[in-house]
C-alpha positions as CSV (number, residue, x, y, z in Angstrom):
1,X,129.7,-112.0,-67.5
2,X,133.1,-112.4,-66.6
3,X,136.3,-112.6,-69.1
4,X,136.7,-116.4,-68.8
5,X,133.2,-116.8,-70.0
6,X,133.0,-114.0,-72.7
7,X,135.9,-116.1,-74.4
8,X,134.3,-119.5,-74.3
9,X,131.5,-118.3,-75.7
10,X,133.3,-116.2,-78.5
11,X,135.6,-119.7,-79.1
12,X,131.8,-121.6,-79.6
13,X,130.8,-119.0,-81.8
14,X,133.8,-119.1,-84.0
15,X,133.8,-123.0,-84.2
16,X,130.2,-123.1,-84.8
17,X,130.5,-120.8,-87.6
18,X,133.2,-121.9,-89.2
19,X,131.9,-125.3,-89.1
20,X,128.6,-124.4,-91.2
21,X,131.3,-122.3,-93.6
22,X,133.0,-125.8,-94.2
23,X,129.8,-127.4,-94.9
24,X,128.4,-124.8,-97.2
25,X,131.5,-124.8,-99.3
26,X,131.3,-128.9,-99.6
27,X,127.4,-128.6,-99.7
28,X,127.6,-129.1,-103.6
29,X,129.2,-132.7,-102.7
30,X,128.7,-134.1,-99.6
31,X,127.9,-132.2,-96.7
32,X,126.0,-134.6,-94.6
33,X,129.6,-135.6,-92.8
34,X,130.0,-132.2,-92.0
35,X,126.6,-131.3,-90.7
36,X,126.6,-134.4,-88.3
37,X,129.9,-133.6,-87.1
38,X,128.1,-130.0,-86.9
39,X,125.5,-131.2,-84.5
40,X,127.4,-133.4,-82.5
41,X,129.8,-130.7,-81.2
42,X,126.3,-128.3,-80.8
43,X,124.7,-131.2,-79.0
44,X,127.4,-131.5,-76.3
45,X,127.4,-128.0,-76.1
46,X,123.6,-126.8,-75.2
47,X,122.6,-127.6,-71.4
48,X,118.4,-127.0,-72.8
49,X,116.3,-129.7,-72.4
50,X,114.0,-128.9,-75.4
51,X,117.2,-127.9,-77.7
52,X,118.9,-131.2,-76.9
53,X,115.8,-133.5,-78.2
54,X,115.9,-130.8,-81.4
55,X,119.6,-131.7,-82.0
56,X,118.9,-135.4,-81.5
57,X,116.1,-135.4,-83.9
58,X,118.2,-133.3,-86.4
59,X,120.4,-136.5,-86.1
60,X,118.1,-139.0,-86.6
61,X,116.8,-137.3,-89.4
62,X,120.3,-136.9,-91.1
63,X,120.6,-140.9,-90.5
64,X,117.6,-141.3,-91.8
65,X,118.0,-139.7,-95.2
66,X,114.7,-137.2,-93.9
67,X,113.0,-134.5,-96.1
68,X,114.1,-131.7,-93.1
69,X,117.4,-132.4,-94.3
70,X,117.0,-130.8,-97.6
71,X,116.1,-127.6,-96.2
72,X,119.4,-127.8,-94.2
73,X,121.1,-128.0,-97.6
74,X,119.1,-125.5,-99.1
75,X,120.1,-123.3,-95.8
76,X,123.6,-124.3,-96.8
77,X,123.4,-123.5,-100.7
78,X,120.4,-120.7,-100.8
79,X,121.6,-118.4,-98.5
80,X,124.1,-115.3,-99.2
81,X,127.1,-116.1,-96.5
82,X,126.6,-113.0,-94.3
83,X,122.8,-114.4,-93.9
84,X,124.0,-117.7,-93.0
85,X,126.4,-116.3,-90.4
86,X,124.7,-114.1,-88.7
87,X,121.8,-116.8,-88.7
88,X,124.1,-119.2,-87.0
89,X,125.8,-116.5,-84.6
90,X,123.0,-114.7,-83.9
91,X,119.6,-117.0,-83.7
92,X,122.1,-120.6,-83.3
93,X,124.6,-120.0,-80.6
94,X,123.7,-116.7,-79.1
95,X,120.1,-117.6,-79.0
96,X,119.5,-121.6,-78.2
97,X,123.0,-123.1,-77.3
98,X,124.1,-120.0,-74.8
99,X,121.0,-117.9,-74.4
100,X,119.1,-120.8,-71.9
101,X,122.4,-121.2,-69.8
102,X,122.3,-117.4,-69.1
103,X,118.5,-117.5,-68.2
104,X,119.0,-120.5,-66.1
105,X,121.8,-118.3,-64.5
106,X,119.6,-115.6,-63.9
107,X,116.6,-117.6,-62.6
108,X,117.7,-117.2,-58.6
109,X,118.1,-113.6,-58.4
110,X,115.0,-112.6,-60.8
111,X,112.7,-115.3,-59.0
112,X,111.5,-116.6,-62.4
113,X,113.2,-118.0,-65.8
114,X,113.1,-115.4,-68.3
115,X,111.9,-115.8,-71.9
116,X,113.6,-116.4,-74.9
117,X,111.4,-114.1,-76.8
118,X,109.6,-111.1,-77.0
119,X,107.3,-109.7,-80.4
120,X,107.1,-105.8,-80.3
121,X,104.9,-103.5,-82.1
122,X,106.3,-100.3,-82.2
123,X,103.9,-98.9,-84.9
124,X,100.2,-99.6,-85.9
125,X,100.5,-97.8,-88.9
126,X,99.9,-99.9,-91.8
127,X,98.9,-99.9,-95.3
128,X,96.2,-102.3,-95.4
129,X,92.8,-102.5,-93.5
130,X,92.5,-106.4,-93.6
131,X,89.2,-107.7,-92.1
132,X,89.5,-109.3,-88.7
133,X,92.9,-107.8,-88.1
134,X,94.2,-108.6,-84.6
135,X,95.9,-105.4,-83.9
136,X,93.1,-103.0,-86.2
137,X,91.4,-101.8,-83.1
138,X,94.6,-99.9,-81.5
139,X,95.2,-96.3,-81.6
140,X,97.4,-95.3,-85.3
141,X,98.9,-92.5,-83.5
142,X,100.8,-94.2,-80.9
143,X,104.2,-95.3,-81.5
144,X,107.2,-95.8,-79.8
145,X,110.7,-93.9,-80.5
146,X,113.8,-95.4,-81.6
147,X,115.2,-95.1,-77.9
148,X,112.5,-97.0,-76.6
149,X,112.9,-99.4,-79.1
150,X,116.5,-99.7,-78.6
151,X,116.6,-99.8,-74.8
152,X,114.3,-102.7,-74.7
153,X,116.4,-104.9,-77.2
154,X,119.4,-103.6,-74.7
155,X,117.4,-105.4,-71.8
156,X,116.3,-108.5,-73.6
157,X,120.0,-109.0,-74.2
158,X,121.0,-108.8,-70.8
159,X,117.7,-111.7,-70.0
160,X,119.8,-113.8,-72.4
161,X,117.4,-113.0,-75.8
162,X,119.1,-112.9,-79.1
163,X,115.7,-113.8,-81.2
164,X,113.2,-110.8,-81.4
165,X,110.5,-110.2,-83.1
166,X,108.9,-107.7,-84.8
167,X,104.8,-107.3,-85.7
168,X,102.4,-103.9,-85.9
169,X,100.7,-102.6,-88.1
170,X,103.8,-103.0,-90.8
171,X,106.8,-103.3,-89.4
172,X,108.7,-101.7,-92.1
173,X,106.6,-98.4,-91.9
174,X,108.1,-97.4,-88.6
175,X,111.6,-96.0,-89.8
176,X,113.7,-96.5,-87.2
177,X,113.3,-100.3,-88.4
178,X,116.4,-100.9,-89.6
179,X,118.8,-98.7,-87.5
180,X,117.7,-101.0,-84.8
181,X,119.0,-103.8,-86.9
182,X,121.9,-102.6,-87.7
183,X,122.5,-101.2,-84.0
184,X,121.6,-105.0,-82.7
185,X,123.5,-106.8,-85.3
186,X,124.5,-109.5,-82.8
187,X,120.5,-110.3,-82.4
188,X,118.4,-111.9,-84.9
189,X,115.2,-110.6,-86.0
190,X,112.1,-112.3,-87.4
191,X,109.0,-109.5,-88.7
192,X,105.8,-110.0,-89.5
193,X,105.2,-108.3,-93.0
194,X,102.5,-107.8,-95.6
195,X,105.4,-107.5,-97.5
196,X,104.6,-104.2,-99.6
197,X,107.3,-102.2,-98.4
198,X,109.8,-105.0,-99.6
199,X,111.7,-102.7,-102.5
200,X,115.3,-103.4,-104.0
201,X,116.6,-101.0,-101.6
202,X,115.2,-102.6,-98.8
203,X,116.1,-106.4,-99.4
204,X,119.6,-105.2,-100.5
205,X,120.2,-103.5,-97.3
206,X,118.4,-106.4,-95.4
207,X,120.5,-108.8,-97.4
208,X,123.8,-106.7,-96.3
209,X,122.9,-106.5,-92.5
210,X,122.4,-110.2,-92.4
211,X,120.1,-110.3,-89.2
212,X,116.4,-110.7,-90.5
213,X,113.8,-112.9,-91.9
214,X,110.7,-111.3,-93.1
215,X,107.1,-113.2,-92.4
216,X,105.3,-112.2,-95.4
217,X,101.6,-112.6,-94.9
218,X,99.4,-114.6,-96.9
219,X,95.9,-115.9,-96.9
220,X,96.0,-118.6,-99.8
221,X,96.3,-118.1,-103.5
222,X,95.8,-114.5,-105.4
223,X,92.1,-115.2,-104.7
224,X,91.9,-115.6,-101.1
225,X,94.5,-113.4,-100.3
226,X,93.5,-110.5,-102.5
227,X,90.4,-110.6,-100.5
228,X,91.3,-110.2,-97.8
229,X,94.4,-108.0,-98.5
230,X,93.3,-105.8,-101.5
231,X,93.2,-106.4,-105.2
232,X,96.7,-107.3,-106.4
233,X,98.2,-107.9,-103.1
234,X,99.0,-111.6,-103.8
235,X,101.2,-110.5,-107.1
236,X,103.2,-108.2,-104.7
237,X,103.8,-111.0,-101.9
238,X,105.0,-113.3,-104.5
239,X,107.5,-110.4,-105.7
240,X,108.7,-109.4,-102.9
241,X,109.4,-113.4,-101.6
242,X,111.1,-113.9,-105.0
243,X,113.5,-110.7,-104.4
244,X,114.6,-112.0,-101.1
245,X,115.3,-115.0,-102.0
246,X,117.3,-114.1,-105.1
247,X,119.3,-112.2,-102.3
248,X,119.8,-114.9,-100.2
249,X,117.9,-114.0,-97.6
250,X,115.5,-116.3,-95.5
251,X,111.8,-115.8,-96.7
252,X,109.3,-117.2,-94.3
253,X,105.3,-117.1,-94.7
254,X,102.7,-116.2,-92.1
255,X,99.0,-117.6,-92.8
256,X,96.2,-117.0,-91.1
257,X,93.4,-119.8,-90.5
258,X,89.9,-118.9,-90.7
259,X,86.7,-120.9,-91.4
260,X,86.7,-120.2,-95.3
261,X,90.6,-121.0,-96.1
262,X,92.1,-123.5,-94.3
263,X,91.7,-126.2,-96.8
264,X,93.9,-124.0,-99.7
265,X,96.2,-122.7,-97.1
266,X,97.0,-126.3,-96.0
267,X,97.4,-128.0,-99.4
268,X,100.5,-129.6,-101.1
269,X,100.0,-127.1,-104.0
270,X,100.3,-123.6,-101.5
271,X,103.6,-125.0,-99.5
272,X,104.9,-126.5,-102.8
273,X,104.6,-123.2,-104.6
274,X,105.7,-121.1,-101.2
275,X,108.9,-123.7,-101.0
276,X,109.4,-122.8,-104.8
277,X,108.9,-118.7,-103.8
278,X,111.7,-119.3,-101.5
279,X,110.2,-120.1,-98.4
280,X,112.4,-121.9,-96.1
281,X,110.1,-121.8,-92.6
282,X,106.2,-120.5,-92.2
283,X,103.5,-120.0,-89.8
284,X,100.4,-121.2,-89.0
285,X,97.9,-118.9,-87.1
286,X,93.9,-119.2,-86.0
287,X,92.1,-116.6,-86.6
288,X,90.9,-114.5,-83.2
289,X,87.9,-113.0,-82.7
290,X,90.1,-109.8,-81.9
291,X,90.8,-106.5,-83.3
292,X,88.9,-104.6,-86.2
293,X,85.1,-106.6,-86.2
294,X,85.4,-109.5,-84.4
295,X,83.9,-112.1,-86.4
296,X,83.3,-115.9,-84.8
297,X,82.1,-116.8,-87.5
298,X,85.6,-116.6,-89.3
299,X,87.0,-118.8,-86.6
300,X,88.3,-122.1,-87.6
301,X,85.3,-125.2,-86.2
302,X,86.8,-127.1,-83.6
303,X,87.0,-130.5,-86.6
304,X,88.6,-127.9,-88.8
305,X,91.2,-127.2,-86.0
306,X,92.2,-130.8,-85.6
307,X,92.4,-131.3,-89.5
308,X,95.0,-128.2,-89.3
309,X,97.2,-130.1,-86.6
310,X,96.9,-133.1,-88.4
311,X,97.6,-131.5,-92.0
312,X,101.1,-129.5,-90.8
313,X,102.7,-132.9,-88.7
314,X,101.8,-134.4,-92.1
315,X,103.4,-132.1,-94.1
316,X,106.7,-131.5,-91.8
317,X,107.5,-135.3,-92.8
318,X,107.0,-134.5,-96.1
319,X,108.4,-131.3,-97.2
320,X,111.7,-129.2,-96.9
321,X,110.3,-126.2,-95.3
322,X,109.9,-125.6,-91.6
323,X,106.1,-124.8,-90.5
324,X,105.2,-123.7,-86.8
325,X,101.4,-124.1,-85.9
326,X,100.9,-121.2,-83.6
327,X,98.2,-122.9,-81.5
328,X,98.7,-126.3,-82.4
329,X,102.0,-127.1,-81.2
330,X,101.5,-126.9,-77.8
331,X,102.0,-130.4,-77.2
332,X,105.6,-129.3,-78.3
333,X,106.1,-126.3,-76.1
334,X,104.3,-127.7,-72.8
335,X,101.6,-125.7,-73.2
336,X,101.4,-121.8,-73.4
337,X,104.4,-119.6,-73.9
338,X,102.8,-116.5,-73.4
339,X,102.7,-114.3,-70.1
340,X,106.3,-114.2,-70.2
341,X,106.9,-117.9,-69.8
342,X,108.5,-118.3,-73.0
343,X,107.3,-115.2,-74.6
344,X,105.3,-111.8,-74.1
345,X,103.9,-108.8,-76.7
346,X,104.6,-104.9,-76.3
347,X,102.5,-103.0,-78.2
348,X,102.8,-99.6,-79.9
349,X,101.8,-97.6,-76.4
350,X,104.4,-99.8,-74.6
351,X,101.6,-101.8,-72.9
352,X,103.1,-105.0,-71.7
353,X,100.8,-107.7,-72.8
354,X,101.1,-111.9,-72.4
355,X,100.5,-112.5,-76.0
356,X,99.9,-110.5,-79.1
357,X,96.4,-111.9,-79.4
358,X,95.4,-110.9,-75.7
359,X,95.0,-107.3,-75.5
360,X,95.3,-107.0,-71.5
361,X,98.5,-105.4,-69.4
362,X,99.3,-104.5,-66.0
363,X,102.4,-102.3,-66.5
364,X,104.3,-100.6,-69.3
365,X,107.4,-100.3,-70.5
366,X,107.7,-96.3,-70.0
367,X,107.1,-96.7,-66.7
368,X,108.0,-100.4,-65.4
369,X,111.5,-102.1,-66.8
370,X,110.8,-104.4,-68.5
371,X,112.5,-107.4,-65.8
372,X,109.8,-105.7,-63.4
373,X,107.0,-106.1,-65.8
374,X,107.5,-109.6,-66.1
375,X,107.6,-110.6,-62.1
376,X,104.0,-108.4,-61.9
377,X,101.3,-110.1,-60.2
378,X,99.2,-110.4,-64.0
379,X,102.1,-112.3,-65.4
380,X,102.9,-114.6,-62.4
381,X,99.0,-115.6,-62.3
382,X,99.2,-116.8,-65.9
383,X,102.4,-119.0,-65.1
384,X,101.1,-120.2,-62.1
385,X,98.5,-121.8,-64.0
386,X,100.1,-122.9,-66.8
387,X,99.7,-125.5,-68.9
388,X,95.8,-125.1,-68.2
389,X,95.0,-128.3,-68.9
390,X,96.2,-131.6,-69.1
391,X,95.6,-132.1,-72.7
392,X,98.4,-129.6,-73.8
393,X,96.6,-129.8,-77.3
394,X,94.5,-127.3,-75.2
395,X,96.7,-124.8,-75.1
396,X,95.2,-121.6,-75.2
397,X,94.5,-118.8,-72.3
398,X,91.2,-117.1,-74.7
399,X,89.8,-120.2,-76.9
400,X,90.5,-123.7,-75.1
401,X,90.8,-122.2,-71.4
402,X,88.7,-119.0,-71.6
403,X,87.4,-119.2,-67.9
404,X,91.2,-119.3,-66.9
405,X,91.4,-115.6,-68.6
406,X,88.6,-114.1,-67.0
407,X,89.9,-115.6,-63.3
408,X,93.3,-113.8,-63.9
409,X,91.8,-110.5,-65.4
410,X,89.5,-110.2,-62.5
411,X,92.5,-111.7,-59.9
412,X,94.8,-109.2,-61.0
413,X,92.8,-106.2,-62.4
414,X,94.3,-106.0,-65.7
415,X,92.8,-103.4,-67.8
416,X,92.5,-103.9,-71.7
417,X,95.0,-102.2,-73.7
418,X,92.1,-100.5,-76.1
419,X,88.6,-100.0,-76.7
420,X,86.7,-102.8,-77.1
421,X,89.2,-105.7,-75.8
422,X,87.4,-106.6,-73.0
423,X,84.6,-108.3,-75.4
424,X,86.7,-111.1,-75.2
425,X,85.8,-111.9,-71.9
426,X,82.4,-110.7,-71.3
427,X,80.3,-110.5,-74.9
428,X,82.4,-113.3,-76.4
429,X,82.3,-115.7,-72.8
430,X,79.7,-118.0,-73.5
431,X,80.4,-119.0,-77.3
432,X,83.7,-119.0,-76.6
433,X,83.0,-121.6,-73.4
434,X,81.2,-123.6,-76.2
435,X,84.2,-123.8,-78.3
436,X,86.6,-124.8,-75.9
437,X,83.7,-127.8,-75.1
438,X,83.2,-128.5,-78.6
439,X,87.0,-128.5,-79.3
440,X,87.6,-130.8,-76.5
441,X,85.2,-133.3,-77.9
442,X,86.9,-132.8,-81.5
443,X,90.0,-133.9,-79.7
444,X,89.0,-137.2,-77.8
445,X,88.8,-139.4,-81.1
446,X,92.9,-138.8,-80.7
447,X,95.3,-140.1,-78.4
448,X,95.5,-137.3,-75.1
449,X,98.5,-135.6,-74.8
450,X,100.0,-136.0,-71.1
451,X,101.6,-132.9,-69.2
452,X,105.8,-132.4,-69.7
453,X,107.6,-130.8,-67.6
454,X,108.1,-127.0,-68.4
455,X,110.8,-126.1,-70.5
């Protein structure tokens, strides 16, 4: 990157920044004039399609006196000021205004555009056994140091990636965690949590450092999420929510969808009381038939699916709180990220793997860089065929598309990444060919969603 560049970039950053510092201190008044004037310069700034239609709708909510809007005031208000900044820096400019300029740069020489993303589970270890975990079935003792760590987040910054994320096993029992915050500071970290570890120690230092948002786990109220999670689980999650946000640190929530809880998990009661926790953002995932015993039977029915789409666009118009249906919004994202096309997994043996729910690689990370890994023939099959079907409400590689998994494994001669992953394509093929039928059918009372161009 040459001088000329460095120095625009720097200027955005500082303007960017101090602009959201003006609009915090006036956020007790009026800060709406600020935070439009905010998003107008940010708007003429980003060359993205997909972050340009965000801005635009940011603006038309603003205009429009929307509930998202609150939770930009909260943002402004809630939030300790090194938080805020290094949110803005870090995840803002670095990550969606400048980030997809550098990919699109890089797309000629590399022969593909890289992602904006990876998650990376450097540890299994964890102190919970949950039923139906997605990542119970890999080896405890594997891990990967702090220099593989680090060298990875060294070449995702050169791809153009300033948003990482972090899952396991529990993030915050690999110890080298927050060194590699602190080493990365100009990248911004979300981490998957079951929140345990979440002391005063740790959310003070996390609330100096400025550069992470925890995603503390949970299934529903104390009773769901106690069963799954162990007898006074839910008590701790609520604590440890309640401690970052006194911090002013961003609290998000990651809930899991099965069969049994996806009525509670989707109520105005749970987001209401997770809004008044702290929770500024939270995520939405289907249960997988993955991992430690997996269960079909726990999967979400193809109606219950649709009423979980349904229930989150309902409740993004309505609440303050930003909610992400993993599988859901593909009609958002043009279809599957995964396979390197907008994201990719690593796991704890350095396996490099499409998604964190489909345990198959080609290369890893302690033998193949990682810019390598992500022009191999496995990855390349997966984009080649993405979306996978014209519905992009049908979005996924393992329940909607199966057959399309099973072509690439066999295409490419991917090997699962632990014992017993391959049931996903050979025990688990016909019921899961059923379900992507039967979900198809669950769909058509709703209008199709067309194919968009990639973005």
């Amino acid at each position: 990157m040459g001088l000329l560049t460095r120095v625009k970039e720097y200027t955005v950053s500082q303007t960017v920044d101090a602009l959201v510092g003006l609009a915090a201190r006036g956020a007790r008044r009026n800060a709406d004039a600020t935070l439009r004037k905010m998003l107008e310069y940010c708007l003429k700034l980003t060359h993205d399609r997909v972050w340009t239609a965000v801005l635009k709708d940011l603006l038309r909510k603003l205009n429009e006196g929307h509930p998202a809007m609150d939770l930009a005031r909260r943002f402004l208000t809630e939030l300790n000021p090194t938080v805020r900044s290094k949110l803005v820096r870090c995840l803002f400019v670095e990550g969606t205004l400048l980030g997809p300029k550098r990919r699109h740069a890089m797309e000629p020489e590399l022969g593909y555009y890289p992602p904006s993303t990876f998650v990376i589970s450097p540890s299994m270890r964890c102190p919970l056994k949950c039923y139906g975990c997605y990542a119970g079935s890999y080896k405890k003792e594997d891990e990967l140091t702090f220099g593989e760590v680090d060298t990875l987040v060294r070449d995702a910054k050169d791809l153009g990636m300033y948003f990482l994320v972090f899952s396991g096993g529990e993030p915050f029992a690999w110890e080298p965690l927050m060194r590699i915050f602190e080493e990365h500071n100009d990248v911004y970290f979300l981490v998957y949590t079951s929140g345990l570890l979440l002391d005063d120690a740790t959310v003070d230092r996390l609330a100096e450092l400025g550069n992470c948002c925890p995603a503390i786990s949970c299934e529903g109220f104390e009773e769901e999420t106690d069963k799954r999670r162990g007898k006074g689980a839910f008590k701790k999650v609520e604590r440890a929510m309640r401690r970052l946000a006194k911090r002013g640190v961003v609290v998000s929530f990651s809930a899991t969808a099965t069969r049994h809880n996806i009525d509670t998990i989707t109520s105005d009661e749970f987001v209401d009381y997770l809004m008044d926790a702290g929770c500024m953002m939270g995520w939405y995932f289907s249960y997988m038939p993955i991992g430690r015993k997996p269960d079909l039977d726990l999967m979400p029915t193809p109606e219950q699916r649709v009423h979980l789409s349904r229930r989150v666009k309902d409740l993004r118009a309505q609440k303050a709180i930003t909610l992400i249906d993993f599988w859901n919004d593909g009609e958002f994202s043009g279809g599957c990220i995964a396979g390197g096309r907008k994201y990719l997994h690593i796991n704890n043996k350095g396996d490099v793997e499409p998604c964190v729910f489909c345990h198959f690689a080609a290369d890893n990370i302690k033998e193949t860089p990682l810019k390598e890994a992500l022009a191999s023939d496995f990855f390349k099959a997966i984009r080649e065929r993405q979306p996978y079907h014209q519905d992009l409400r049908r979005v996924c590689i393992m329940i909607d598309n199966p057959n399309v998994l099973r072509d690439v494994v066999a295409e490419t001669g991917a090997r699962g990444t632990h014992e017993g992953a391959e049931t996903l394509i050979h025990e688990f093929a016909e019921p899961l060919d059923r379900y992507a039928r039967e979900f198809g059918e669950a769909l058509r009372n709703g209008p199709v969603c067309n194919i968009v161009n990639r973005v």
